[in-house]
MIKOL-968535 format. One line per 3 residues: number of its first residue (from 1); for each residue x, z, y of N, C-alpha, C, CB. Coordinates in nm, 2 decimals. Atoms other than C-alpha are relative to their C-alpha. Glycine has a CB too. Example, Ala and Ser with C-alpha at 12.3 -4.5 7.8 and 13.67 -1.06 7.14 Angstrom:
% MIKOL-968535
1) 0.09:0.00:-0.12:1.23:0.78:-0.45:0.09:0.00:0.12:-0.10:0.12:0.00 ~ -0.09:0.00:-0.11:1.37:0.71:-0.11:-0.08:0.08:0.11:0.04:-0.14:0.05;
% end
This chain:
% MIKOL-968535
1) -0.14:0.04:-0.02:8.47:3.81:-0.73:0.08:0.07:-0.11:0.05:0.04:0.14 ~ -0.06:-0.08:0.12:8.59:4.09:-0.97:-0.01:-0.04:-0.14:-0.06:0.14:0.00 ~ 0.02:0.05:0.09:8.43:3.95:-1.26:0.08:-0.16:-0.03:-0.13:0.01:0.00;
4) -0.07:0.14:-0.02:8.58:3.59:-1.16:0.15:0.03:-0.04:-0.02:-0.06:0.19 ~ -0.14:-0.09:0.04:8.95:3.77:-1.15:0.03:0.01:-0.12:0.00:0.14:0.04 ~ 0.02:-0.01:0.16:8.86:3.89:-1.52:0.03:-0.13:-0.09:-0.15:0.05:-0.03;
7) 0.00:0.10:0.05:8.76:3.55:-1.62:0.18:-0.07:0.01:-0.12:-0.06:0.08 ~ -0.08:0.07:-0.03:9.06:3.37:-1.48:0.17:0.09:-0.05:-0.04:-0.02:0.16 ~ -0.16:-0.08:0.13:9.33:3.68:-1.64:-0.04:-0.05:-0.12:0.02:0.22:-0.04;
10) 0.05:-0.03:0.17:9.14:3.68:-1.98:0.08:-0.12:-0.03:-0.21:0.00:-0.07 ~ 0.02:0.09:0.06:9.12:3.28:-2.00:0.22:-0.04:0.00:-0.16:-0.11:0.08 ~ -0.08:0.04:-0.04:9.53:3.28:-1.85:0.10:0.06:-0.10:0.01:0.02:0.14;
13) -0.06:-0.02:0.07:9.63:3.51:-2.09:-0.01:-0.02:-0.16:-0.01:0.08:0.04 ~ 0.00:0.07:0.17:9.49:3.36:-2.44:0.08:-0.13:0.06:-0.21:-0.04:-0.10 ~ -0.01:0.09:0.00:9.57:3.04:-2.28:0.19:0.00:-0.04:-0.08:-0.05:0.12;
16) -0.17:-0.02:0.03:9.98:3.15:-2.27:-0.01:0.05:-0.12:0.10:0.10:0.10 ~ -0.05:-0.04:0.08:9.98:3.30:-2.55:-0.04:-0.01:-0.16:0.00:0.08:0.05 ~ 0.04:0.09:0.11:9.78:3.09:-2.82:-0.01:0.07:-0.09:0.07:-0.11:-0.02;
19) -0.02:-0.04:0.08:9.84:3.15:-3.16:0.10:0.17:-0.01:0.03:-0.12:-0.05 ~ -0.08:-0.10:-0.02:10.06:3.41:-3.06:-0.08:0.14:0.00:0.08:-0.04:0.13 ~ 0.14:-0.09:0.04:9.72:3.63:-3.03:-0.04:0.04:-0.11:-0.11:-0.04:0.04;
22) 0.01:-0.02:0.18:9.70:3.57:-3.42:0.09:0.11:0.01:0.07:-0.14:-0.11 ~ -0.10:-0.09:0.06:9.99:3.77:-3.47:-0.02:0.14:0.09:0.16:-0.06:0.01 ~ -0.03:-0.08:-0.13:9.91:4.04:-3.16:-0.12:0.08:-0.07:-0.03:-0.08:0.19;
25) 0.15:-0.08:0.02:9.58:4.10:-3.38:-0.12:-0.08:0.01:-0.01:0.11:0.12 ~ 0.14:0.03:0.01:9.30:3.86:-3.31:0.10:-0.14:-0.09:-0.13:-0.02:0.18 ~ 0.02:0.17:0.11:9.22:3.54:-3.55:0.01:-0.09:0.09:-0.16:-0.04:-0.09;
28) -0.01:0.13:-0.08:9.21:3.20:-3.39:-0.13:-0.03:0.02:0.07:-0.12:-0.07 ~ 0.14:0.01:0.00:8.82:3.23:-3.47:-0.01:0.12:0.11:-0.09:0.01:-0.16 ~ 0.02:-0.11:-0.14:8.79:3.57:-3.21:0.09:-0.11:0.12:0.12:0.20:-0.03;
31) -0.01:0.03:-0.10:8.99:3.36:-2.97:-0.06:-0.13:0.06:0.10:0.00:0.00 ~ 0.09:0.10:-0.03:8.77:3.08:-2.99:-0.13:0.04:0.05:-0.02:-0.08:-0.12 ~ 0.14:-0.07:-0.05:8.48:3.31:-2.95:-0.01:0.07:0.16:-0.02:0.13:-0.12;
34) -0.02:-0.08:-0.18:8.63:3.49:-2.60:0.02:-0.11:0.07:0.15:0.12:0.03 ~ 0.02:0.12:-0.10:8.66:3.14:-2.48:-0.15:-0.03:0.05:0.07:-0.14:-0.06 ~ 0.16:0.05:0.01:8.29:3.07:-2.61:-0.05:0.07:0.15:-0.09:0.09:-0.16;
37) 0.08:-0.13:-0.07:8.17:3.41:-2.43:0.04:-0.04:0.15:0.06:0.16:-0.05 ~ -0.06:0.01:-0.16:8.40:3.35:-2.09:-0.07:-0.12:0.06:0.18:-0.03:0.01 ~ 0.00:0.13:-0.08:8.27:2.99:-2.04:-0.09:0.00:0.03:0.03:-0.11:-0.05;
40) 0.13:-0.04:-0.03:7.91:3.10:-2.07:-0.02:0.03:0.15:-0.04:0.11:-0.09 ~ 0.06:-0.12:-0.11:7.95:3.34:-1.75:0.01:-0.11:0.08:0.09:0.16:0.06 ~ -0.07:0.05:-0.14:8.13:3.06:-1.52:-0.13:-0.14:-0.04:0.23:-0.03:0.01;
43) 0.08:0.05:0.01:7.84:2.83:-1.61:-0.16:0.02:0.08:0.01:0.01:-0.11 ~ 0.10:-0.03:-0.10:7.51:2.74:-1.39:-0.08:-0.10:-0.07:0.02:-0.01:0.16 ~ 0.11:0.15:0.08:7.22:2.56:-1.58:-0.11:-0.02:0.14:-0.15:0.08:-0.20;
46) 0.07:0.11:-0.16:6.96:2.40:-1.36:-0.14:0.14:0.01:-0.11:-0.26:-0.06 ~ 0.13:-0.10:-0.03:6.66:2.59:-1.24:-0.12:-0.04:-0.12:-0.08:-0.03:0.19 ~ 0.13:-0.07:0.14:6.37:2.72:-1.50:0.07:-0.06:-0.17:-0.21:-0.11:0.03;
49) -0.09:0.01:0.14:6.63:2.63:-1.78:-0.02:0.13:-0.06:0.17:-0.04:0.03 ~ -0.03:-0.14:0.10:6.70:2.99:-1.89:-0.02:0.07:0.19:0.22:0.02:-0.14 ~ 0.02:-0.08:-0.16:6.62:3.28:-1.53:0.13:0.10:-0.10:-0.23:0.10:0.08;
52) -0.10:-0.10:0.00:6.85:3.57:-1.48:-0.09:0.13:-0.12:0.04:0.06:0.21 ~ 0.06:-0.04:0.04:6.82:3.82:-1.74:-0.10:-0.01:-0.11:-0.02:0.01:0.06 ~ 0.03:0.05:0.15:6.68:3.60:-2.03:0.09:0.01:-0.09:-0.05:-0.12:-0.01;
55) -0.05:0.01:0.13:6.78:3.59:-2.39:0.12:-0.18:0.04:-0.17:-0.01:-0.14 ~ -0.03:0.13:-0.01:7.08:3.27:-2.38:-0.02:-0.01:-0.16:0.15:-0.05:0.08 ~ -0.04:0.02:0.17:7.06:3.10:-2.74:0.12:-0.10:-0.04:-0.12:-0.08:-0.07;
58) -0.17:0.05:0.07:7.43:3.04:-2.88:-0.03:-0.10:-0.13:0.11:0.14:-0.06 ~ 0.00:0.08:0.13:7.38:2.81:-3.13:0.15:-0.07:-0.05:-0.11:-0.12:0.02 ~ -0.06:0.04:0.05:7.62:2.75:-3.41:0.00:-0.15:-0.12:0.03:0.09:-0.01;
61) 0.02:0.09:0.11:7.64:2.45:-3.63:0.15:-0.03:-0.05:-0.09:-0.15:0.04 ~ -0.14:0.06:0.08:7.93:2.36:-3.87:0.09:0.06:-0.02:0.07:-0.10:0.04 ~ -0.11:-0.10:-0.03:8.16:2.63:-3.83:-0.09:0.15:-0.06:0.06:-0.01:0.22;
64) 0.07:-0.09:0.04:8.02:2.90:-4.05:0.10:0.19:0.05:-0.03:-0.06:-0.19 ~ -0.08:-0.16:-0.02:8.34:3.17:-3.98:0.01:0.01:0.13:0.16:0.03:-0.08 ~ 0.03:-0.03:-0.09:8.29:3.10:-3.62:-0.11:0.06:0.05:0.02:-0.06:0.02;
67) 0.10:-0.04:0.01:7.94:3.17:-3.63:-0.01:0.16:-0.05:-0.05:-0.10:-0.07 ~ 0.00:-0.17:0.02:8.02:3.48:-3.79:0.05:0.10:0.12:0.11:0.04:-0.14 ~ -0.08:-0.04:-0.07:8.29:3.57:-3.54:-0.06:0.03:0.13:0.10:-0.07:-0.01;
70) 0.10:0.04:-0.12:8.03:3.49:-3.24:-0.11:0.07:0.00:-0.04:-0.14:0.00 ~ 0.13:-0.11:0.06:7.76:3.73:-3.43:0.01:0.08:0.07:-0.02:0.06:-0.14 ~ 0.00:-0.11:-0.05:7.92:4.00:-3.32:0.01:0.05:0.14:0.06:0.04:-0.06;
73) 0.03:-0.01:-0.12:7.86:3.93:-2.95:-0.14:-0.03:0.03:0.09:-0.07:0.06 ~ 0.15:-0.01:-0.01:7.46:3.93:-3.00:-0.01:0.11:0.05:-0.09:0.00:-0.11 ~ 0.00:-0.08:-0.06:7.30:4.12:-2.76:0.10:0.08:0.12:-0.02:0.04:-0.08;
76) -0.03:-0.02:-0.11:7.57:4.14:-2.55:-0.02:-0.10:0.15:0.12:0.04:-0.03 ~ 0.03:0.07:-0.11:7.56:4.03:-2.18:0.12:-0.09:0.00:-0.02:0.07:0.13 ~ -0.12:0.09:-0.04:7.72:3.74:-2.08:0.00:-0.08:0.17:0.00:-0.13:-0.13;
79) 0.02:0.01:-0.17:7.71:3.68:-1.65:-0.13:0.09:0.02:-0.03:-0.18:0.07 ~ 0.15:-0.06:-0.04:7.36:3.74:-1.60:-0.12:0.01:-0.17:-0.08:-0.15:0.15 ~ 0.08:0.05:0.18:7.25:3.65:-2.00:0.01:0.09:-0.12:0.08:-0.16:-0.08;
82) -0.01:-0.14:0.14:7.16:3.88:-2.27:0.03:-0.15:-0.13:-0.22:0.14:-0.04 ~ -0.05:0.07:0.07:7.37:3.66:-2.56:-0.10:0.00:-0.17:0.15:0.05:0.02 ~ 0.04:0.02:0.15:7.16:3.53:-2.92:0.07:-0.10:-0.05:-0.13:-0.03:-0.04;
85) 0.00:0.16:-0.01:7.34:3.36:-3.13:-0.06:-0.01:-0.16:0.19:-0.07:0.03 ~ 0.16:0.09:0.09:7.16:3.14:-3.39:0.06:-0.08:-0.07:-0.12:-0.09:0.09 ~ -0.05:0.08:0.07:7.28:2.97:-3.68:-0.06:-0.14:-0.05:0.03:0.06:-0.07;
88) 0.10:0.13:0.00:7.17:2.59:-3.63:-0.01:-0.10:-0.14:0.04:-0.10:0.15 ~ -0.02:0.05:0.06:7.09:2.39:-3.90:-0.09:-0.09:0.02:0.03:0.06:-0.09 ~ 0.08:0.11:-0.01:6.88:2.08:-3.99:-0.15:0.01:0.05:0.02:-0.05:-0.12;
91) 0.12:-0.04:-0.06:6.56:2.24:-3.89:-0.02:0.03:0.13:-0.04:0.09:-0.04 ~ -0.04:-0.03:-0.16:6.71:2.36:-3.57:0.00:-0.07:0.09:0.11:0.04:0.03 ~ 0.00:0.08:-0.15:6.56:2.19:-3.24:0.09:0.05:0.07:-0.12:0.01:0.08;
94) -0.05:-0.02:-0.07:6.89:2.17:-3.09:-0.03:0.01:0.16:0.07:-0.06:-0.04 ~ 0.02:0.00:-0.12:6.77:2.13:-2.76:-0.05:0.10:0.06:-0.06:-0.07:0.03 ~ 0.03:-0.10:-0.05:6.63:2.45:-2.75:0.08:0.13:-0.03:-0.12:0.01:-0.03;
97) -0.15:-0.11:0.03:6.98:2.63:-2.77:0.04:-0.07:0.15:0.14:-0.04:-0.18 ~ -0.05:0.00:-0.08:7.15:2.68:-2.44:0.14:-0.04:-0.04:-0.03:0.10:0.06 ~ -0.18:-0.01:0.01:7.50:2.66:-2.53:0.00:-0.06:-0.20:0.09:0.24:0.06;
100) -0.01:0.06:0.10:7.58:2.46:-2.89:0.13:-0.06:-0.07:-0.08:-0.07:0.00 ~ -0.17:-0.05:0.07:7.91:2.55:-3.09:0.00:-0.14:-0.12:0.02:0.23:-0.11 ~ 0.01:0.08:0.08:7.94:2.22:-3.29:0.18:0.00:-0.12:-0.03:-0.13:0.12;
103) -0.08:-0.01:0.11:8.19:2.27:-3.59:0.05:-0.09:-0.07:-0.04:0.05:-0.08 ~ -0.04:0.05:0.09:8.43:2.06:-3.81:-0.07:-0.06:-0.06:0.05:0.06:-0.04 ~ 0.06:0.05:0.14:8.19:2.02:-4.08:-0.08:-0.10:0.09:-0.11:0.12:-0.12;
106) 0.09:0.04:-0.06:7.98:1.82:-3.82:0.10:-0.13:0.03:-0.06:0.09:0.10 ~ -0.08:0.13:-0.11:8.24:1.53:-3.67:-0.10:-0.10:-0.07:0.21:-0.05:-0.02 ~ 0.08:0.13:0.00:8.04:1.26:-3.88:-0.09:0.01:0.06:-0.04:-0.06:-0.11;
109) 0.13:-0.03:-0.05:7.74:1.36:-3.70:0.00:0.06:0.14:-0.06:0.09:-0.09 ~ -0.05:-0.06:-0.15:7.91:1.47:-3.38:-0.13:-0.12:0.09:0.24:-0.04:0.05 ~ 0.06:0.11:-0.07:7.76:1.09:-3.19:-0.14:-0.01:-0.01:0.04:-0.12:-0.05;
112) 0.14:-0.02:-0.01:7.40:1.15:-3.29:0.00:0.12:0.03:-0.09:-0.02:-0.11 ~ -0.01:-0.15:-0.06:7.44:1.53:-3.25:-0.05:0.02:0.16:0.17:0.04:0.00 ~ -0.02:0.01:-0.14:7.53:1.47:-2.91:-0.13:-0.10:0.11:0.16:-0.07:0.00;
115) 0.12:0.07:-0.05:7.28:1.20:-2.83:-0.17:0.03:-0.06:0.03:-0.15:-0.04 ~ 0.15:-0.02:0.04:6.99:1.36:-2.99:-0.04:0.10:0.13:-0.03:0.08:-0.19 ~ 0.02:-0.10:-0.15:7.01:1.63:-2.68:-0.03:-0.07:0.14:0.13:0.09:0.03;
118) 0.05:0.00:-0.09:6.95:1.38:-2.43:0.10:0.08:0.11:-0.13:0.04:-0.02 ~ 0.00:-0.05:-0.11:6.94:1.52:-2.08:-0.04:0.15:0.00:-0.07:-0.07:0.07 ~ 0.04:-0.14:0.07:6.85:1.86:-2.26:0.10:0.08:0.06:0.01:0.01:-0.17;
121) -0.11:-0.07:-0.07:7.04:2.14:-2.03:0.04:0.09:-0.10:-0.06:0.08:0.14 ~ -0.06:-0.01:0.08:7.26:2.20:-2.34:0.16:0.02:0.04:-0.04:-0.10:-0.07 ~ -0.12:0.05:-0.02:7.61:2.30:-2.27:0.07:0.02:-0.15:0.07:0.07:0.13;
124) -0.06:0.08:0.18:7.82:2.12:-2.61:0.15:0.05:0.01:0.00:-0.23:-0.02 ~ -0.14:-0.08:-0.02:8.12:2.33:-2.72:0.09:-0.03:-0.16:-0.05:0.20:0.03 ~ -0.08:0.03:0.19:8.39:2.19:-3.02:0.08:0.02:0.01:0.02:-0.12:-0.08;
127) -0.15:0.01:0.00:8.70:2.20:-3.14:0.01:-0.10:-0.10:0.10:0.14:-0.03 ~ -0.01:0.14:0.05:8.66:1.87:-3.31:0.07:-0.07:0.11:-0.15:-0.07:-0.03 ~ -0.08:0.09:-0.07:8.96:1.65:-3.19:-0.07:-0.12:0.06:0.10:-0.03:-0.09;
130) 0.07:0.11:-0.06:8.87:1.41:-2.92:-0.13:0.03:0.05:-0.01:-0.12:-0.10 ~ 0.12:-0.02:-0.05:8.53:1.62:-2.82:-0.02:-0.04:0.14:-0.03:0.12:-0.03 ~ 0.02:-0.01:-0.13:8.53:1.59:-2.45:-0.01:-0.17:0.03:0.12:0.09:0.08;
133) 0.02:0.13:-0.02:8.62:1.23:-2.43:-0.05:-0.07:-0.07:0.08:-0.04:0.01 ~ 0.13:0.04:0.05:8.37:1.13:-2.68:-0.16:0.06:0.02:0.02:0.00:-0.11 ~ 0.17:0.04:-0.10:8.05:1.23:-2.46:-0.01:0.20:-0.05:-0.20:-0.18:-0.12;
136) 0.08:-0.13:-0.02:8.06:1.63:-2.53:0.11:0.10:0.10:-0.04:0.09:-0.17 ~ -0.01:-0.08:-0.18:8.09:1.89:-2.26:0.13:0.07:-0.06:-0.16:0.14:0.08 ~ -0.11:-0.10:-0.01:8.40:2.13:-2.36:0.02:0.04:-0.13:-0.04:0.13:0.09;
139) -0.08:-0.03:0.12:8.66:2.10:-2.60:0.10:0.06:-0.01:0.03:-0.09:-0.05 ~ -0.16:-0.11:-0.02:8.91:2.35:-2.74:0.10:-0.06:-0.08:-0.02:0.17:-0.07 ~ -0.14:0.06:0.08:9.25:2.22:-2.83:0.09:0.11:-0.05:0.09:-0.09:0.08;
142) -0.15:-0.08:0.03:9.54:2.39:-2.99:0.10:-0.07:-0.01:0.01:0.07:-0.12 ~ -0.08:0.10:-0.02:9.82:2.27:-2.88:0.15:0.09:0.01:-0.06:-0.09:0.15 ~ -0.14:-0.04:-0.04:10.22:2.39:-2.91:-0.06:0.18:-0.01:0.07:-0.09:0.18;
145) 0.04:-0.13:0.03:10.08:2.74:-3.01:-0.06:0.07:0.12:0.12:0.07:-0.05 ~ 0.04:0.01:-0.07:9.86:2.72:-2.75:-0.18:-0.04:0.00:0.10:-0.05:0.03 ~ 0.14:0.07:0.06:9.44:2.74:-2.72:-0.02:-0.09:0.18:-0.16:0.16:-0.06;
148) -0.01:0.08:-0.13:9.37:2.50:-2.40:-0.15:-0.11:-0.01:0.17:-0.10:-0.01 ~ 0.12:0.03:0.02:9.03:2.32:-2.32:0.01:-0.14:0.10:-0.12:0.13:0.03 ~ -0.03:0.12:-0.09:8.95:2.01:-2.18:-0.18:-0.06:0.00:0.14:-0.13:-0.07;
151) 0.06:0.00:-0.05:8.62:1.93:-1.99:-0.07:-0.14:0.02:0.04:0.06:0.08 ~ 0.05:0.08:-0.03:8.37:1.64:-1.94:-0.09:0.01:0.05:0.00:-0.05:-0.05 ~ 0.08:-0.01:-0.13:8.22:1.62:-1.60:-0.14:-0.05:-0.02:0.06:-0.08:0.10;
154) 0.11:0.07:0.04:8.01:1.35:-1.69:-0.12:0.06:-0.12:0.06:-0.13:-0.04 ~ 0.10:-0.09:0.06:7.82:1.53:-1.94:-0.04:0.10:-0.02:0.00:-0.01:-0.07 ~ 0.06:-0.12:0.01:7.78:1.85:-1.86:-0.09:-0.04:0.17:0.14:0.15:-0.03;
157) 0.05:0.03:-0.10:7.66:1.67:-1.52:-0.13:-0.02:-0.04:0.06:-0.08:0.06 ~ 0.14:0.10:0.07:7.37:1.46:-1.73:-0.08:0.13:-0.05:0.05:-0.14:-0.17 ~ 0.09:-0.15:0.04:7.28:1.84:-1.86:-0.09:0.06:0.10:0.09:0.14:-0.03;
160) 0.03:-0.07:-0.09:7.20:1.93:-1.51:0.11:0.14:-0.01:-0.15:0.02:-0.02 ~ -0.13:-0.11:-0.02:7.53:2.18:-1.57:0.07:-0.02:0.13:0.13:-0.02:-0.12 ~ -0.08:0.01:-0.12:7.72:2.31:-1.27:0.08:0.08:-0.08:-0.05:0.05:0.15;
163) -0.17:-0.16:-0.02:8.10:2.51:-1.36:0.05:-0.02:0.07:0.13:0.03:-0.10 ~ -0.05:-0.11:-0.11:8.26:2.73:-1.20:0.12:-0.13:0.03:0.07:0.20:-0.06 ~ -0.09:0.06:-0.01:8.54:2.52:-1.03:0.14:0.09:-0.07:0.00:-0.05:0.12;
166) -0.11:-0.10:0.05:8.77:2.84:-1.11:0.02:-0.03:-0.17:-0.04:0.18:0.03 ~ -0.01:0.04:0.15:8.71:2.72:-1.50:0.05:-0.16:0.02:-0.18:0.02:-0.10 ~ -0.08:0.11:-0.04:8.77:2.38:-1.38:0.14:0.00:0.04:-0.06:-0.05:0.09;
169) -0.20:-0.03:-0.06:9.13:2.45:-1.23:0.04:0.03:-0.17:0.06:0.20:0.16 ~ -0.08:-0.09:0.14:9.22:2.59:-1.60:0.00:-0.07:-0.07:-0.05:0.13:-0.07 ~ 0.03:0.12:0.08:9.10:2.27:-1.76:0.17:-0.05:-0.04:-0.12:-0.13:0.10;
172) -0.13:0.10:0.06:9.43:2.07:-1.97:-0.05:-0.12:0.06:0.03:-0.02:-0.18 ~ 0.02:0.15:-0.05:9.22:1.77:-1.90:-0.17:0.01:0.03:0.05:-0.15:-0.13 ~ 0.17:0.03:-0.04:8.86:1.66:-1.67:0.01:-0.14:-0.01:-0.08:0.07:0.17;
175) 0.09:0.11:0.02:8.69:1.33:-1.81:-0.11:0.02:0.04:-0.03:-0.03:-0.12 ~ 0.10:0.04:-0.06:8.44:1.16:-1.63:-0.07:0.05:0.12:-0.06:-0.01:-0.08 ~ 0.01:-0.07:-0.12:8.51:1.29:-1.28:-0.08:-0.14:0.09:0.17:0.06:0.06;
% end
């Protein structure tokens, strides 16, 4: 419950105060990354996906200064998940990344991206405009100096994903309830 609390200040206080964090001291890439990290904990993959206590694998693709920014939470815990993250490229069997940070440089390739994972208990994380309502699980907007996320049921369902409803309530917008 205490940790839940945490979650629900952290995500209430970037979420008011957006860009405004730029100037307080963190980049827009660190606040993209404490969303990354927060969304991980309130996340439930399906049974023998990843057990309590395993390595998760963060995978980045397209977003090389995110990827950097996200480095420097290797090795730490994240709920129950000791955090790797992994910089995915064309060799990289996405499907064997838990969580997959999909980057800018990627939007032509977002639609196969996304369909090459299947039913793969993948949860899909962009800030490519329009992510959620084009078939991937949790997109970050910036909006009115403001970071704000918005959620698709339907495909983090097809993952075998369960979130936290408390991350749900905080959603701007849930597709494919």
């Amino acid at each position: 419950m205490k940790s839940a609390f945490r979650f629900l200040l952290g995500l209430f206080l970037l979420a008011g105060m957006g860009t405004q964090v730029c100037l307080a001291g963190l980049s827009e890439l660190q606040v993209k990354s404490a969303y990354v990290f927060n969304f991980i904990k309130f996340v439930e993959w399906p049974a023998g996906a990843i057990k309590t206590g395993d390595i998760l694998r963060l995978c980045v693709i397209g977003n090389d200064g995110l990827q950097s920014s996200l480095s420097a939470l290797s090795g730490r815990k994240a709920g129950a998940y000791e955090l790797q993250v992994v910089h995915a490229d064309n060799r990289t069997t996405l499907s064997a990344c838990h969580v997959l940070y999909i980057g800018e440089r990627e939007q032509r390739r977002l639609v196969p991206i996304i369909k090459s994972l299947g039913n793969a208990p993948v949860l899909t994380i962009s800030d490519i405009q329009g992510f959620a309502e084009r078939g991937g699980g949790i997109g970050l907007l910036a909006r009115n100096d403001r970071m704000l996320f918005e959620v698709n049921l339907a495909s983090t369902r097809k993952a075998g994903l369960r979130l936290s409803s408390q991350m749900l309530n905080l959603a701007a917008n849930i597709f494919g309830k």
